[in-house]
C-alpha positions in Angstrom: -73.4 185.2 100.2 -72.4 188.8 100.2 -72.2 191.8 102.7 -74.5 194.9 102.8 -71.6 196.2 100.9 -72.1 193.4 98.1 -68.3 191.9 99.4 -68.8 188.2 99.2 -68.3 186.5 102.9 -68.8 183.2 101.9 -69.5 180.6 99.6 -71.7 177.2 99.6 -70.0 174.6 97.5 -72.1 171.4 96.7 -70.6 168.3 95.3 -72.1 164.8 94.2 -70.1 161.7 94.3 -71.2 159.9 91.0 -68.3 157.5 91.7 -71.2 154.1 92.0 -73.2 155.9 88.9 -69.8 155.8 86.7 -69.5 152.2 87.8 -72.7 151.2 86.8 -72.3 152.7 83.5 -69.2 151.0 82.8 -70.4 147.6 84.1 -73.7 148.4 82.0 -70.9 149.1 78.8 -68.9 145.5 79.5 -72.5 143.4 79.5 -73.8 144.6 76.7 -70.3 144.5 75.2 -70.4 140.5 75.6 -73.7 140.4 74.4 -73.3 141.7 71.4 -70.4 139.2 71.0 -72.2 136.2 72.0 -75.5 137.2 70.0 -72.5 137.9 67.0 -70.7 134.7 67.8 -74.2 132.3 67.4 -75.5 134.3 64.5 -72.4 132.5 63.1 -73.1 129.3 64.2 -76.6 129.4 63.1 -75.5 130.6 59.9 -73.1 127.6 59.4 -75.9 125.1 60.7 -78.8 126.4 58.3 -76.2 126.3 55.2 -75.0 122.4 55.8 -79.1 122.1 56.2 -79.5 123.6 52.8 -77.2 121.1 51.5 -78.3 118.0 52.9 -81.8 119.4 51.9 
């Protein structure tokens, strides 16, 4: 805010603590993280399984 003179008197300062929102995100990062290794891990298997299929087939 300023003066009649245009001298600022004082200020407003506004903060947001985002500190729960940054731990969701990174919590959000490490799930999908392991799912993409366990969806990668039995693509594998399932791989393996349908090739000694073909075989015995």
């Amino acid at each position: 805010m300023k003066d009649s003179d245009g001298k600022v008197v004082s200020v407003i300062e506004v903060l947001h603590d985002i500190t729960e929102r940054k731990q969701a995100e990174d919590e959000i990062r490490k799930l999908n993280e392991e799912l993409a290794q366990r969806v990668k891990e039995r693509t594998v298997d399932l791989e393996q399984k349908n090739a000694k299929f073909e075989l015995s087939a």
